[in-house]
KOLZAKOL-572049 format. One record per residue (C-alpha): residue number from 1; residue in one letter; x, y, z. Coordinates in steps of 0.5 Angstrom, whole numbers, plus 500, padded with zeros to 3 digits. Layout:
BEGIN
ATOM   n res  c1  c2  c3
ATOM NUM   A   X   Y   Z
...
# end
This chain:
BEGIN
ATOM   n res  c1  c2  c3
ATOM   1   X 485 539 449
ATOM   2   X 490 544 453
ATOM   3   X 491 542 460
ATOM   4   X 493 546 466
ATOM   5   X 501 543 469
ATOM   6   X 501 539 475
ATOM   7   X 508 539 477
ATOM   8   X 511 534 483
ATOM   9   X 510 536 489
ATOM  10   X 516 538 493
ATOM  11   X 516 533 499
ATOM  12   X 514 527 494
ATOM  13   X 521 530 490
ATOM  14   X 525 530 496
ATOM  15   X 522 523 498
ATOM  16   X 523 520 492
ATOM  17   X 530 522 491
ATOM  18   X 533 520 498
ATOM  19   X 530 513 496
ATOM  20   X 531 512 489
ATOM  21   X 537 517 488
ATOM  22   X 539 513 481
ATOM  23   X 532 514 479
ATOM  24   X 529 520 482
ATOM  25   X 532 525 476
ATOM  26   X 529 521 470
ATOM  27   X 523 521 473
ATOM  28   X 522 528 476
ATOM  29   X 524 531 469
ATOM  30   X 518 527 465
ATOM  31   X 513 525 469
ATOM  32   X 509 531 469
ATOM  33   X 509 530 461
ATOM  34   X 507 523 461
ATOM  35   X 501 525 466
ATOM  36   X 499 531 461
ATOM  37   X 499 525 456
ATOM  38   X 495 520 459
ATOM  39   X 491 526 461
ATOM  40   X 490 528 453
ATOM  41   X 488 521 452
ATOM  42   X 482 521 456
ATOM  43   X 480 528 455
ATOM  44   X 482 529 462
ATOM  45   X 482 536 466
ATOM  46   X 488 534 472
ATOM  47   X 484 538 478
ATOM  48   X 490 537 484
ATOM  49   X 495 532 486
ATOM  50   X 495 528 493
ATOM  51   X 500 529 499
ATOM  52   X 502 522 496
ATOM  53   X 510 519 499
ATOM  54   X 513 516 495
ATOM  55   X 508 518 488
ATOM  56   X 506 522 483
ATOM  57   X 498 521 485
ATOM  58   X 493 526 481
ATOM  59   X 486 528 481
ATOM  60   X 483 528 474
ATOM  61   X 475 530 471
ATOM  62   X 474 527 465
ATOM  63   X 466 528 462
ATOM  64   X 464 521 465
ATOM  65   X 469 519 471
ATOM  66   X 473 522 476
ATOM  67   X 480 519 475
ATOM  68   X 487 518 480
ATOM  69   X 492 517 476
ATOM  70   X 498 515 480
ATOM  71   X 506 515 477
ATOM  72   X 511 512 481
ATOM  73   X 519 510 479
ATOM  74   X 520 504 484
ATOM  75   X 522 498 481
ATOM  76   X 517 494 483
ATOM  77   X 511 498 481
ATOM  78   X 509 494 476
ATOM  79   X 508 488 482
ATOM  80   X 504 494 485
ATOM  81   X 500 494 480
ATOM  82   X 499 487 480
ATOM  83   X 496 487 487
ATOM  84   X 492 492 486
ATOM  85   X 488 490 480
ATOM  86   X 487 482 484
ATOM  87   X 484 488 490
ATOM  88   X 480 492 485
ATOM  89   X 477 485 482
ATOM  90   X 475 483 489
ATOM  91   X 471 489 490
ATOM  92   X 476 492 496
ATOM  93   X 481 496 492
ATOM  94   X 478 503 486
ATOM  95   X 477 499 479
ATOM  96   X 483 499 475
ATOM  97   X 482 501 467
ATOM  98   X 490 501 466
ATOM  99   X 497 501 468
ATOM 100   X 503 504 462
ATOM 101   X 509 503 464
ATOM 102   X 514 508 460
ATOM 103   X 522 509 461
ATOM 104   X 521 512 468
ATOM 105   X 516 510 472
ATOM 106   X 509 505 472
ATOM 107   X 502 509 471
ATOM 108   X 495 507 474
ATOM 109   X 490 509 472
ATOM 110   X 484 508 478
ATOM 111   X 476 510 479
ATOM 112   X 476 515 484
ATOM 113   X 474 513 490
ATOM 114   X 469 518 494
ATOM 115   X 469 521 498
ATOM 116   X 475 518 499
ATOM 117   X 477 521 506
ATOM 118   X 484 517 509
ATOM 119   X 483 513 516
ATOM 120   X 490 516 518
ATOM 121   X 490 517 525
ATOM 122   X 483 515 526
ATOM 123   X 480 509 530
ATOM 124   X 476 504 527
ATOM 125   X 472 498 529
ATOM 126   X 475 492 528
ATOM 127   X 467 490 525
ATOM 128   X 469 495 519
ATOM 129   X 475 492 518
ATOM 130   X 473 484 518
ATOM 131   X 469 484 511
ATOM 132   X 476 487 507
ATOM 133   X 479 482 509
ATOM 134   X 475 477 509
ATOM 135   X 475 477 502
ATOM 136   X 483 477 501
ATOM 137   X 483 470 505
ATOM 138   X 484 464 501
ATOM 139   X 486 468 495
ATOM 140   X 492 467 491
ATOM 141   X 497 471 490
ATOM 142   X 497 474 483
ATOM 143   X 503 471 480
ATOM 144   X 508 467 483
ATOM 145   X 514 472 481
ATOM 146   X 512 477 487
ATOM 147   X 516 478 492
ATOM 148   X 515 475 498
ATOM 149   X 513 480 504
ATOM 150   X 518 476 508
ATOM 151   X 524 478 504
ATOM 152   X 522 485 504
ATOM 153   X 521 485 512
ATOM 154   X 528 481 513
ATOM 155   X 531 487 509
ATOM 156   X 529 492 514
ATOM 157   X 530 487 520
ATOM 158   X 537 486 518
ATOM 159   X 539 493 516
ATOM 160   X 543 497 520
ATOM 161   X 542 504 518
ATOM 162   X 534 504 516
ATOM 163   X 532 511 514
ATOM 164   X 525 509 512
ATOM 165   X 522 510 518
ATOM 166   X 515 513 520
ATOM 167   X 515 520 523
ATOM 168   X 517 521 531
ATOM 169   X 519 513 530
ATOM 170   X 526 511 531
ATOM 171   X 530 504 529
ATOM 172   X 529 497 533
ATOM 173   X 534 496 538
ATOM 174   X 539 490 535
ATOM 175   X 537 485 540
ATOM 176   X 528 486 538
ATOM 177   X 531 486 531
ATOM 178   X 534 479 533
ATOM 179   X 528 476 536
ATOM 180   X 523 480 530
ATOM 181   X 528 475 525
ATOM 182   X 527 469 529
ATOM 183   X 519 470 529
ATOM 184   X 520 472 522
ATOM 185   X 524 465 521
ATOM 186   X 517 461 525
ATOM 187   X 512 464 521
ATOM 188   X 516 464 514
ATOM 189   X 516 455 515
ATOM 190   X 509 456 513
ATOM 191   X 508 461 510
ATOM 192   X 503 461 504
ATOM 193   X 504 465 497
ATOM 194   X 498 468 498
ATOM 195   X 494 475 496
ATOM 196   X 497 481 501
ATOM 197   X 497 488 501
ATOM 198   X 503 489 505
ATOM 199   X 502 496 508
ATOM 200   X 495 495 511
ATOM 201   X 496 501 515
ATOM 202   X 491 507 516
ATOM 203   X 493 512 511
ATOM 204   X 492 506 505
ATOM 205   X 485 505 507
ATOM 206   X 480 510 504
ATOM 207   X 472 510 506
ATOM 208   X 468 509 500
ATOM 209   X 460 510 499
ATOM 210   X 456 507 504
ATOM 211   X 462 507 510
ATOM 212   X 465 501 505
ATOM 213   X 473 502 506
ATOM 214   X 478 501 500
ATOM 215   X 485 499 500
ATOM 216   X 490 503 496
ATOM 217   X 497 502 494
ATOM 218   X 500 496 496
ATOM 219   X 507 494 496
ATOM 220   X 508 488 491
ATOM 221   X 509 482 495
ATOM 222   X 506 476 496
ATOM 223   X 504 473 503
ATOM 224   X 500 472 509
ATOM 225   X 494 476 510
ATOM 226   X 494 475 517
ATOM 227   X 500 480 516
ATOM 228   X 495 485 514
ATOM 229   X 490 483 519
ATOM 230   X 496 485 524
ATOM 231   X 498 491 520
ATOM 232   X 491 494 520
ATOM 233   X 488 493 526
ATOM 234   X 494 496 530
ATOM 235   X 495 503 526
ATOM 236   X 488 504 528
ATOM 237   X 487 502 534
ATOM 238   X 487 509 538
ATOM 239   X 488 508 546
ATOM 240   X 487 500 544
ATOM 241   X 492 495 545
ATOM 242   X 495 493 539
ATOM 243   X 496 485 541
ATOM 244   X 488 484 543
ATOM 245   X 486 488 537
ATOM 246   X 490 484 532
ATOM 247   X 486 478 536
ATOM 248   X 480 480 535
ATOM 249   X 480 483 528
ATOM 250   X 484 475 527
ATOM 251   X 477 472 529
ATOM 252   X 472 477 526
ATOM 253   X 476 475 519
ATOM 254   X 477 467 520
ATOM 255   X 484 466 521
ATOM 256   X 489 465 526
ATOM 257   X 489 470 532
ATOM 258   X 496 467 535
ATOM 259   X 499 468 528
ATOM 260   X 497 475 527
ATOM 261   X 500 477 534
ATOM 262   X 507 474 531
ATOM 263   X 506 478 525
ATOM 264   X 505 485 529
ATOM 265   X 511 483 533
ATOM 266   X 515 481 527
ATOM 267   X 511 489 524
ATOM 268   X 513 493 531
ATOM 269   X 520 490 531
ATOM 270   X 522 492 522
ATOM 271   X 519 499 524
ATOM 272   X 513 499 518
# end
């Protein structure tokens, strides 16, 4: 079946490449032909690529499904992947039907959800947002190979040229750093190797039928999800106050509010 070429887009090239310098090149130069050989497999029609940062993330039509089909050359896509499918068996993530792995990248291939929009910017109840979840407490992680959500937040707070910062954001002052470190070093004591998404944030949660919201790609960690708890009720907090929001959300959910609000000042202070 021929299909029409879907190239990567300009930003999510410019933004692979300042990430990943060593792989950018490899994988920009065939992950358009791994996605018209995906698409072949599943007799699929490829009908627009996503404003992704850091992914080759398509939208495809098959005669029975519509289908994302996601590509990506971080190294540790293939924890993603593991993430995303103990979120897809809970009922909070898209179905995943396969992840490939090639030379250059780690492929999902996941239901499409509708209508799919992105919460990005927007305010949601904390009542919408409890059940997601409700569902991840208690869950373990999907592996004990996972990186910790500790380390990756440690890197970030020690790192004194950070770059990966959200727009109109700039790098913590040494002195939070410090103290978001210390607060880091408390929570971690007891920290669980639990299931967490790692980027809770509004751009990662989609609205799903009947108002249900969906999480979509997750960093690949093990951790807390009262870290997740705190992510997601502070980026769609609107004109609300961060610190409470995290509470509440924490009491909705069943777990501990004191230990959300830690992990939202450990949050603020790594700029995630």
């Amino acid at each position: 079946m021929a299909t029409r070429r879907i190239e990567i887009p300009a930003g999510v090239r410019e933004a692979v490449s300042r990430r990943w310098p060593d792989l950018a090149q490899a994988w920009q130069e065939n992950a358009p032909d791994e996605l018209e050989t995906i698409c072949h497999r599943y007799k699929a029609r490829p009908v627009r690529a996503f404003d992704a940062r850091y992914g080759f993330v398509v939208e495809v039509a098959t005669d029975h499904a519509e289908l994302v089909m996601r590509s990506t050359p971080d190294p540790l896509g293939m924890m993603q992947a593991e993430v995303s499918r103990s979120l897809s068996h809970l009922g909070i993530g898209p179905h995943i039907y396969e992840v490939i792995r090639t030379s250059v990248s780690v492929w999902t291939v996941a239901g499409r959800i509708f209508p799919g929009d992105q919460l990005d910017g927007k305010a949601i109840s904390l009542e919408r947002l409890a059940p997601v979840f409700q569902k991840m407490r208690d869950q373990k992680a999907a592996n004990d190979q996972l990186p910790t959500l500790g380390d990756w937040l440690r890197s970030r707070l020690h790192d004194e040229n950070l770059s990966d910062l959200a727009p109109g954001r700039s790098q913590a002052s040494s002195s939070e750093r410090r103290q978001g470190a210390a607060i880091l070093e408390g929570l971690e004591a007891d920290a669980p190797n639990m299931l967490c998404h790692g980027d809770a944030s509004s751009k990662n949660i989609l609205l799903g039928p009947s108002d249900q919201l969906f999480l979509i790609d997750p960093r690949g960690v093990s951790g807390d999800v009262c870290y997740d708890v705190a992510v997601a009720a502070w980026k769609t907090a609107g004109d609300e106050r961060p610190s409470a929001r995290a509470a509440t959300l924490a009491r909705l959910v069943g777990v501990d509010a004191e230990r959300a609000q830690s992990w939202l000042a450990v949050a603020d202070a790594a700029r995630v």
